[in-house]
Every structure is written in C-alpha cells, then in structure tokens.
C-alpha positions, -999 to 999 in steps of 0.1 A, spaced: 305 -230 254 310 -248 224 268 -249 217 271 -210 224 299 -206 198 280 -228 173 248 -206 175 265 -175 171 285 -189 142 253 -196 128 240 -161 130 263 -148 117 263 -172 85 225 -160 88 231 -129 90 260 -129 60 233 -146 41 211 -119 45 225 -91 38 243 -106 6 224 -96 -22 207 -125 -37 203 -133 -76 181 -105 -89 149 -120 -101 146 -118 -140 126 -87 -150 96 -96 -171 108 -73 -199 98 -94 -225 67 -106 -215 58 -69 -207 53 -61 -246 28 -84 -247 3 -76 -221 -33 -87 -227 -45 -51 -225 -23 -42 -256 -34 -74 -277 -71 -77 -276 -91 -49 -286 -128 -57 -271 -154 -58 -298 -177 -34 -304 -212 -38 -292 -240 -36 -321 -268 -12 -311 -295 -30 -311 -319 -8 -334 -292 -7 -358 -294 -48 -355 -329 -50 -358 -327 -27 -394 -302 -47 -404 -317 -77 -402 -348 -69 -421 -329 -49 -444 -310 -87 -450 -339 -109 -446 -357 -87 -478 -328 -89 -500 -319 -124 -488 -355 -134 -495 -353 -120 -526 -328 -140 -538 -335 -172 -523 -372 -172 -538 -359 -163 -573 -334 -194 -569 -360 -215 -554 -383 -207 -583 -359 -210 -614 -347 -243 -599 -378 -256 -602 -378 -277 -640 -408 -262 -661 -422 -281 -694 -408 -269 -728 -434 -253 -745 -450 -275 -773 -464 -240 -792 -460 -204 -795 -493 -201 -773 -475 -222 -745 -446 -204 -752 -464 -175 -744 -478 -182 -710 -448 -197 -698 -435 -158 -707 -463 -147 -690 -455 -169 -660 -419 -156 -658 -429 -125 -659 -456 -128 -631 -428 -144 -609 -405 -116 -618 -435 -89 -609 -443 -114 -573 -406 -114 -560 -392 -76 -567 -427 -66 -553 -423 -84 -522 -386 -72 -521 -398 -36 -525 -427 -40 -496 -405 -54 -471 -380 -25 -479 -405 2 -477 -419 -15 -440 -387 -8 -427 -383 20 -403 -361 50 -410 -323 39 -409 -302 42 -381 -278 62 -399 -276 83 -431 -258 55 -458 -283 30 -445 -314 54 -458 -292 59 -490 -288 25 -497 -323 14 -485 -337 38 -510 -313 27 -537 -321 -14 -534 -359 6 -537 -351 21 -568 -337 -13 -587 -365 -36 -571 -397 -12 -586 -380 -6 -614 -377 -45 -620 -412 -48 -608 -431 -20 -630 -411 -33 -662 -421 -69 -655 -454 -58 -646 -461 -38 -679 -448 -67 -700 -470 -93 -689 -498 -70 -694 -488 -64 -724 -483 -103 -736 -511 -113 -717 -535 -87 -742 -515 -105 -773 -542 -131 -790 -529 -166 -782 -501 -178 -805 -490 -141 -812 -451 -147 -821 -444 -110 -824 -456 -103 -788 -426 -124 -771 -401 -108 -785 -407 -70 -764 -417 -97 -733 -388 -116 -741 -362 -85 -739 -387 -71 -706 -373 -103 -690 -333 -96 -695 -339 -55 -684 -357 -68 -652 -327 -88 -647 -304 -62 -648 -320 -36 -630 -315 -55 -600 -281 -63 -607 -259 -49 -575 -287 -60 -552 -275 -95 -541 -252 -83 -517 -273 -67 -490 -240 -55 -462 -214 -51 -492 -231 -6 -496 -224 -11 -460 -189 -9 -457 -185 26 -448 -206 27 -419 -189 8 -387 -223 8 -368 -238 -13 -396 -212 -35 -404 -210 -44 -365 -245 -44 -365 -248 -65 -397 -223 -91 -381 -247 -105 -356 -279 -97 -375 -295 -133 -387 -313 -116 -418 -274 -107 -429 -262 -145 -425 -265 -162 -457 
C-alpha cells in the first residue's frame, strides 16, 4: 500500500508538473530584425556580352596609357643640335601618331555596345584618340619636310605635341563615363581589361 501511494503521489507531482505552465521560451525578437534575408542583397550577375565589351573597351584605354608611360619612361639623349632636336620631335610625334592610333583601332574593333551610354562613350574616347592622332600625324609630316636644322619648324611641332596631349585629356579613366549605366559598372567590376 505504501509503494501504491508513492506512485500515485508521483503522478500526480507529474501530472502538476505538467500542466503548470513552464517558463516561456524567450521570443527571438531581437534577432528577428536581423535576418540574413534582410541584410545581404545578392550581387548582381554581369552579362557576359556586356563583360566581354567591357573588357576590350578597358584593355584599349588601359593599353593606351600604359604604352605612353612605358615609352616616356624610357630616358632619351638630350639633343646636341637643332637637327637632333628635330628628330627627337619627330620621334615624339611618331609615338604620339603609334599609340592614339592603336587606341582608335582597338576601339573601332569593338562590337556595338551593349547598351546606349556605352556606344556614346565608345564613340567619344574615338573622337579624342583621332583627333590626337591626325594632329600628331600632320605635324610630323610637317617637321619631317623642314630641311635639317630648321629652328622655325619646331616651334608649330612643338605646340602639335601639347594639343595632342590635351585632346585626350578625360580618356584615362575608361569605367568613370560609366557610372550611369548599372549593367556596365557590374559588368566593368569583373572585366580584367577594367582592372588597372
């Protein structure tokens, strides 16, 4: 009697236990703010035309300027005479004419832009590079039909240099026209040719 008496004592503490409500668990309330489908945002995927345009669109202007650094880094002779002085003119002209040309080639190889701006801007960097490359190109002709030692015909080849200069000033920064197209700054952004 005594074992039966301790077993239903026991139930009914069980049972007590049981029904009593237990400590609520804490609600995740605060943790609930900061869900991992509110905080990341998945990147967008680059198309991959838009890619591929970019990066030749990049790797021109890129080139471009790493050529024209590469070149003017390398020390040259001061000229000893007005005739030297005059091919070395000539020669900065020729490089001048060399790099914007390539620049302009590999432009115009592209295919048509992805999107409008890119066409725009494509066209533009066009623009700068032939106009650098046609001024450059005439001076040198022109210095290069000068007679030997002619002072007069450095100063116009001279001033050619500085324009050529400046009319592909604005063209160092190939994804900077970008910024209002999404689709080519994503696609700029794992492009190689846009990594410099």
């Amino acid at each position: 009697m005594k074992i039966a008496a301790a077993l239903l004592g026991a139930c009914l503490l069980l049972t007590a236990c049981e029904g009593a409500p237990a400590t609520p668990p804490a609600t995740p309330q605060a943790t609930q703010n900061l869900r991992p489908a509110d905080t990341i945002v998945p990147s967008p995927t680059a198309d991959p035309a838009a890619v591929s345009w970019m990066d030749g669109f990049c790797s021109a202007v890129h080139g471009y300027r790493e050529r024209t650094n590469r070149e003017a880094g390398t020390p040259q002779p001061s000229p000893r005479s007005i005739a030297e002085a005059q091919k070395a003119l000539s020669a900065t002209l020729g490089g001048i004419a060399a790099r914007t040309g390539e620049a302009v080639d590999k432009l115009t190889a592209l295919p048509p832009a992805p999107v409008p701006l890119g066409e725009t801007v494509r066209q533009g960097f066009i623009a700068k590079f032939t106009k650098a490359r046609d001024r450059a190109t005439e001076a040198k002709v022109q210095l290069d039909r000068a007679k030997p030692g002619n002072e007069a015909s450095q100063d116009p080849a001279a001033k050619a240099v500085e324009q050529a200069q400046q009319d592909v000033d604005g063209t160092y920064d190939p994804v900077g026209a970008f910024t209002a197209s999404p689709e080519l700054m994503t696609a700029a952004a794992t492009a190689p040719g846009c990594k410099a």
